[in-house]
C-alpha positions as CSV (number, residue, x, y, z in Angstrom):
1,X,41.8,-118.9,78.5
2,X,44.6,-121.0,80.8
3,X,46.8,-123.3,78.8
4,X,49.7,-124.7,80.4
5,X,52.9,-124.1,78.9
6,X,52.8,-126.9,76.6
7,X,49.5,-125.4,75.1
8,X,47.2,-127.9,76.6
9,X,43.8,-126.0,77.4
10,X,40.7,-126.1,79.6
11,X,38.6,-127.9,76.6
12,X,41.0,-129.7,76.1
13,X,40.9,-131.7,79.5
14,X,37.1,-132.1,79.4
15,X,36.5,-133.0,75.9
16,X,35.7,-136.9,76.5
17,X,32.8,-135.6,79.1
18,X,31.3,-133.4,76.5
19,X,31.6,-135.3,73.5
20,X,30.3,-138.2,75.1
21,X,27.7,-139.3,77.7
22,X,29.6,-142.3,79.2
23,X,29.9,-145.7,79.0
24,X,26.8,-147.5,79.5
25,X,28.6,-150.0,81.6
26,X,31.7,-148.4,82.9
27,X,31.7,-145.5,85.1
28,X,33.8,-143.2,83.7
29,X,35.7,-139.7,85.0
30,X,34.8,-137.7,81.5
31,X,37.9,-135.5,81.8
32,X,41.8,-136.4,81.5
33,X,45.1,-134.5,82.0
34,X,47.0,-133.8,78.9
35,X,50.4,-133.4,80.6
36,X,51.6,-132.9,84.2
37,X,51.2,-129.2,84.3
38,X,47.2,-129.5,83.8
39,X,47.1,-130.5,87.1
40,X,48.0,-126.9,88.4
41,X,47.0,-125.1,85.5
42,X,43.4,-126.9,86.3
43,X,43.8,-127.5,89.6
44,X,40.3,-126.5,90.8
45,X,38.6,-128.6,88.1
46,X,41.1,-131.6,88.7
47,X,40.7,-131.3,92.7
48,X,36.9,-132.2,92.1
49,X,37.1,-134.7,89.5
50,X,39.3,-136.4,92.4
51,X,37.0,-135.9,94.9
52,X,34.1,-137.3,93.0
53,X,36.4,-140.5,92.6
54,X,37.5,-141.1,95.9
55,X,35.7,-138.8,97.9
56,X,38.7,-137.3,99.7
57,X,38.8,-133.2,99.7
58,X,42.5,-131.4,99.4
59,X,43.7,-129.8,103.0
60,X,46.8,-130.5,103.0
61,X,50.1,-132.3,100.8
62,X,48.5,-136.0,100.6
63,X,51.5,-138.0,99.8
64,X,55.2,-138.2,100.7
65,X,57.3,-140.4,98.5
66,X,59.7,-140.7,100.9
67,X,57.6,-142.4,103.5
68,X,55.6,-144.7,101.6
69,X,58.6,-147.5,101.1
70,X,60.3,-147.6,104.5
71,X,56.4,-148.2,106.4
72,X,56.5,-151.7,103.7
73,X,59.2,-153.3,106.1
74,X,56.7,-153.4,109.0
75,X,53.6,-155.4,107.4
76,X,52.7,-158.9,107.3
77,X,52.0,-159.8,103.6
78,X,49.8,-163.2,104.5
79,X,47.1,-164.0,101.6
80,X,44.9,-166.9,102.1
81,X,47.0,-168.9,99.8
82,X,44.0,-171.3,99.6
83,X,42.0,-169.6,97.8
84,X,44.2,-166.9,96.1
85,X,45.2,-168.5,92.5
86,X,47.3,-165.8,91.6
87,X,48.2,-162.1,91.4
88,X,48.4,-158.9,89.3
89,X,49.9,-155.5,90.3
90,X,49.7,-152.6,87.8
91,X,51.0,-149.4,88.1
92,X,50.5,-146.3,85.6
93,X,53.2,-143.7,85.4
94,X,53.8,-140.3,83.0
95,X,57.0,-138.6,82.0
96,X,57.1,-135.0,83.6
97,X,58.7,-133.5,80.9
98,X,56.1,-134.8,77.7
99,X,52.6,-134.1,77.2
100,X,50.0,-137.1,78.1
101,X,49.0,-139.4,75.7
102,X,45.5,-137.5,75.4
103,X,47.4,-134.8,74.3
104,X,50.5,-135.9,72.5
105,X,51.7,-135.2,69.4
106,X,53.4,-138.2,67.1
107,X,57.2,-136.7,67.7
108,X,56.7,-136.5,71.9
109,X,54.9,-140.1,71.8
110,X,58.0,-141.7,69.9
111,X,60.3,-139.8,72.1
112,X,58.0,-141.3,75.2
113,X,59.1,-144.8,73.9
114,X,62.3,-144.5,73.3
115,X,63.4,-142.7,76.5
116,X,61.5,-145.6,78.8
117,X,62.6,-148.7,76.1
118,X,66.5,-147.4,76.9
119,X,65.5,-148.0,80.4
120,X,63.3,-151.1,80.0
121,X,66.6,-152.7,78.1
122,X,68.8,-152.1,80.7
123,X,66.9,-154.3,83.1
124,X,68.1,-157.6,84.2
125,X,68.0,-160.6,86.0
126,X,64.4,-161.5,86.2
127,X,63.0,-157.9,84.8
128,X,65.0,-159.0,81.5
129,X,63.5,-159.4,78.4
130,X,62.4,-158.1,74.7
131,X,60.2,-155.1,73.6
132,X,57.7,-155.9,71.4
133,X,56.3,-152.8,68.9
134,X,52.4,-153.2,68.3
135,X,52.9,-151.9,64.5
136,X,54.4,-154.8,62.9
137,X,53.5,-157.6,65.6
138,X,53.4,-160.8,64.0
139,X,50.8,-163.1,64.7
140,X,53.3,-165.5,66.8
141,X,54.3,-162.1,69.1
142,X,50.6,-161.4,69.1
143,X,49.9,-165.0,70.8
144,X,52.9,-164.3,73.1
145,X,50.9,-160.9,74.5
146,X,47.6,-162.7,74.7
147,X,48.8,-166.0,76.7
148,X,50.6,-163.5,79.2
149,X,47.4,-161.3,79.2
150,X,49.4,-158.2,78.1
151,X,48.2,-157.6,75.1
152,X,46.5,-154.0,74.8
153,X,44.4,-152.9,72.2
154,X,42.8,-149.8,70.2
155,X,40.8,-147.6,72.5
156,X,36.9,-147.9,70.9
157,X,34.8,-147.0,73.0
158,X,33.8,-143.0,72.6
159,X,35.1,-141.5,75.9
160,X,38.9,-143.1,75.1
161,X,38.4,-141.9,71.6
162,X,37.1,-138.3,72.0
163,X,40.0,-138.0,74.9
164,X,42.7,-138.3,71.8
165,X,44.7,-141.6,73.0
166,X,44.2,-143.9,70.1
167,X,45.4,-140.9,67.9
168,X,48.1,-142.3,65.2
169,X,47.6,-146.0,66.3
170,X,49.1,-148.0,66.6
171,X,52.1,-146.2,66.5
172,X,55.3,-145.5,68.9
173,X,53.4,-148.4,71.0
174,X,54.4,-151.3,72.5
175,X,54.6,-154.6,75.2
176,X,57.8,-154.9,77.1
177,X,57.3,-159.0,78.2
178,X,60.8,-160.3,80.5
179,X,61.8,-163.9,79.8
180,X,59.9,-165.1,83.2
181,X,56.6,-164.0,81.9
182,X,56.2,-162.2,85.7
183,X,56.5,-158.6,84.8
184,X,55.7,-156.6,81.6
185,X,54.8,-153.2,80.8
186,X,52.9,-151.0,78.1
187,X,54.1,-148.0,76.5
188,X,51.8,-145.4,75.4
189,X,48.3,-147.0,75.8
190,X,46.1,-144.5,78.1
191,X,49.5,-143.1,80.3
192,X,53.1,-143.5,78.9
193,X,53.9,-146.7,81.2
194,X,51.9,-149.1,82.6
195,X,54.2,-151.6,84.1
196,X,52.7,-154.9,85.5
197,X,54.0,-157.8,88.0
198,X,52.4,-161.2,87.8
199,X,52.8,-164.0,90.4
200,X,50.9,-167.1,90.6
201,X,50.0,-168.0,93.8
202,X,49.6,-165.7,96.7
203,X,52.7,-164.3,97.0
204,X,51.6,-160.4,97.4
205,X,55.3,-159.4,98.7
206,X,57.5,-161.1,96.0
207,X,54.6,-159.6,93.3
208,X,55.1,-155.7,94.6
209,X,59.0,-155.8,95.3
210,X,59.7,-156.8,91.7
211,X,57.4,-154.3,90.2
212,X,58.8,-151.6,92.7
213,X,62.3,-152.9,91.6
214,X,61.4,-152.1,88.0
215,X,60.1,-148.5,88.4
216,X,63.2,-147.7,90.5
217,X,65.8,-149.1,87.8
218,X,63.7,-147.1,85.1
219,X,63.6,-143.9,87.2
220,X,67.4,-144.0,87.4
221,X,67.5,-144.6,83.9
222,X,65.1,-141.2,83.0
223,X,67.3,-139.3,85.5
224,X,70.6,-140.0,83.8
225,X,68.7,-138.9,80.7
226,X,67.4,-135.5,82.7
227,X,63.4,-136.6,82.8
228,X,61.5,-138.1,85.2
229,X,58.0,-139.6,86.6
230,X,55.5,-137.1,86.7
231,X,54.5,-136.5,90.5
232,X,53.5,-133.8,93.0
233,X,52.8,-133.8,97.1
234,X,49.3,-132.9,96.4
235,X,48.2,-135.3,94.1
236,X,50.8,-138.2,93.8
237,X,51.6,-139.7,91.1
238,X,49.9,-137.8,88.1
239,X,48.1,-140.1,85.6
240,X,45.9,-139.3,82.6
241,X,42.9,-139.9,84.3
242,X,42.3,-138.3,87.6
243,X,40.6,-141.4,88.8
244,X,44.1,-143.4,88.8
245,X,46.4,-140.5,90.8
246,X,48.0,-141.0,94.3
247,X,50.1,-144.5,94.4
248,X,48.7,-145.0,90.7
249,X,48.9,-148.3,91.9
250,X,45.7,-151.7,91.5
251,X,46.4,-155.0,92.8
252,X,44.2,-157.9,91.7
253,X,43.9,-161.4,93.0
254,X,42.6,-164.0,91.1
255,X,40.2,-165.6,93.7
256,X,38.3,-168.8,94.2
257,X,34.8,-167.9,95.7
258,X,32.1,-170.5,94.9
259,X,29.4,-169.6,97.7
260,X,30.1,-166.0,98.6
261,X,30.5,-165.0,94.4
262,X,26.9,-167.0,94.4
263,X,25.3,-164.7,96.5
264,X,25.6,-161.8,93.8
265,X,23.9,-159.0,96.3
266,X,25.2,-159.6,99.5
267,X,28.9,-160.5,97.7
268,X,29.1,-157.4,96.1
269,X,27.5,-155.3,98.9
270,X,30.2,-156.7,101.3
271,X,33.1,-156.0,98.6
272,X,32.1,-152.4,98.1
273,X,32.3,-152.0,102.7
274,X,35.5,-153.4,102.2
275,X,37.2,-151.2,99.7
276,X,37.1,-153.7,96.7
277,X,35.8,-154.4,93.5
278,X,34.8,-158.0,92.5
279,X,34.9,-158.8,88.7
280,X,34.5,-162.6,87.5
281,X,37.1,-164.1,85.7
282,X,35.0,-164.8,82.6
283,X,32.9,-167.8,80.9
284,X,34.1,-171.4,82.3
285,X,34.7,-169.6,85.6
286,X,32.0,-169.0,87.7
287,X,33.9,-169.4,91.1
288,X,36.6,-167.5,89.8
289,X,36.6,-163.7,90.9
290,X,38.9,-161.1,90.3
291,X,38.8,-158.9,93.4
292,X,41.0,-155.4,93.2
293,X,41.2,-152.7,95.4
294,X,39.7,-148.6,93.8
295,X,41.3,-147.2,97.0
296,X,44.6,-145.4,95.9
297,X,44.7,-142.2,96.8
298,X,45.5,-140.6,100.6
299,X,46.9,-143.6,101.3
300,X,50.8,-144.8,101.1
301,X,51.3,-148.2,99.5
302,X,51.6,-149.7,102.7
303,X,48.4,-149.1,103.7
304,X,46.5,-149.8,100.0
305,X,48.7,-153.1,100.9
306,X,47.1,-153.3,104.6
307,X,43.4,-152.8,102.8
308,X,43.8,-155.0,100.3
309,X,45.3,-158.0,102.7
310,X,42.4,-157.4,105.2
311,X,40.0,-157.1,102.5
312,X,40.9,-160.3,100.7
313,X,40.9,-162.0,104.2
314,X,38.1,-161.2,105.4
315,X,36.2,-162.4,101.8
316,X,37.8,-165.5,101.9
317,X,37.0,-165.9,106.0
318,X,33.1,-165.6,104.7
319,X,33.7,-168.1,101.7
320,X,35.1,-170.9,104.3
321,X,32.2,-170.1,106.9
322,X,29.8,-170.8,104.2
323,X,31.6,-173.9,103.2
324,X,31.4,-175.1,106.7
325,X,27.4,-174.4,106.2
326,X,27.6,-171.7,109.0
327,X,24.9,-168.7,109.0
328,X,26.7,-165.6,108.0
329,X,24.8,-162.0,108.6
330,X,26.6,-159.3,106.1
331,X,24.7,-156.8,107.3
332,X,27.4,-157.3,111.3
333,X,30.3,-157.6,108.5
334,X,30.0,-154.3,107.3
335,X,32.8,-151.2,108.6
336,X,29.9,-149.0,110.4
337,X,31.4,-146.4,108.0
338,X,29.5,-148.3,104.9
């Protein structure tokens, strides 16, 4: 009978997947780390879950930190700014020293949000802005969140529920928003942060620097406090969900794709060969897609950057053959791995 030493057990990492059968939609892991430890602790159990995701198996240390920033310098960072309306780059990170939110109690989630707000308020020039708490949130505050699409909700569906984040909501939770609208980040929804950079237009580099700016101003501010991000060689960055580990990182472009998004089958079937996942972008927008990239693990952030540029590219270089009433086979477009 494992627990780590915060007390977090075996059952208590796979309750989701036995309370529940899934999401009838969604595909969903059915497990989740209740604090950084549970990654050792569990390792066996957490190596396979990871696997399953991303279909990588564990032979060696996957990810050096140190690496990962200097290979950034070398890329080109061209979007097809024709087509790209705009861009979204999240990334989820944990406090080493806490339990995860599936496994927090009400004292450790407050402390969560008061160790990252110190940092969050210390921010400045663009990054600077207000914190707004979710209990209490007046409707005006609540319009704010929505109109920058930062507003997070109450977990409903069983698999969140049965995993214990939405316990005591809503809270010790929050939305950090800076006065430019182009960065924000959550406290305490599924991982402790969840910091976001938003950029209209195709501007992939400006979009990533500021959000890597942010994380590296708040990791100073945890270390001066004695904590830090929860991380390890083998895994990367250690999330709540083993599907989100390694950079922890999911960039999204907003993308116009009127022909190819038509062509459901072949669209999707070419998205999946290129490492991406096609989502539209809601009533009123049929040509509007939002294409993001599952591929974050084994890989440094330069090359989940390299994907997602190539990827994008390569989509778009379909769309404007079709415009141009050319004959496109898929099938030739296809990695020969796919």
């Amino acid at each position: 009978r494992k627990r780590t030493v915060k007390g977090v057990s075996f059952a208590k990492c796979v309750k989701a997947g036995f309370d529940s059968c899934g999401h009838p939609m969604i595909k969903t892991v059915g497990m989740s780390a209740g604090d950084a430890e549970s990654y050792d602790v569990f390792s066996s159990l957490f190596e396979a879950a990871v696997h399953a995701v991303h279909g990588h198996s564990f032979t060696k240390a996957l990810h050096d930190r140190g690496e990962e920033r200097a290979r950034l310098k070398d890329l080109s960072w061209e979007l097809p700014a024709s087509h790209v309306l705009s861009l979204r780059i999240r990334a989820r990170r944990n406090l080493a020293g806490l339990r995860f939110p599936p496994a927090i109690s009400a004292d450790e989630r407050t402390e969560a949000e008061q160790l990252l707000l110190r940092g969050l308020q210390e921010l400045t020039g663009e990054l600077e802005g207000e914190y707004i708490p979710l209990l209490g949130m007046c409707a005006e505050e609540g319009h704010l969140l929505e109109g920058a699409d930062l507003l997070f909700y109450a977990p409903d569906a069983a698999p969140a529920l049965s995993s214990g984040v939405g316990r005591d909501w809503p809270h010790s939770r929050g939305v950090f928003l800076s006065r430019t609208k182009k960065f924000g980040a959550w406290l305490n929804e599924e991982d402790h942060l969840c910091l976001w950079s938003m950029e209209v237009g195709a501007d992939l580099r400006a979009a990533l620097y500021r959000l890597l700016g942010a994380e590296d101003a708040l990791r100073a501010a945890l270390q001066q406090e004695g904590h830090s991000f929860a991380w390890s060689p083998h895994f990367g960055n250690l999330t709540s969900c083993p599907g989100s580990v390694g950079t922890g990182l999911r960039f999204e472009a907003r993308t116009r794709l009127p022909l190819l998004g038509a062509r459901s089958a072949e669209f999707r079937k070419l998205c999946r060969g290129l490492h991406l996942q096609p989502k539209n972008a809601g009533p009123g927008q049929p040509d509007v897609w939002d294409v993001s990239n599952p591929r974050r693990f084994t890989c440094s952030i330069a090359e989940q950057v390299q994907s997602f540029i190539a990827g994008l590219s390569a989509l778009v270089d379909v769309e404007s053959r079709l415009t141009r009433g050319e004959a496109v086979d898929f099938e030739a477009l296809l990695p020969s791995s796919s």
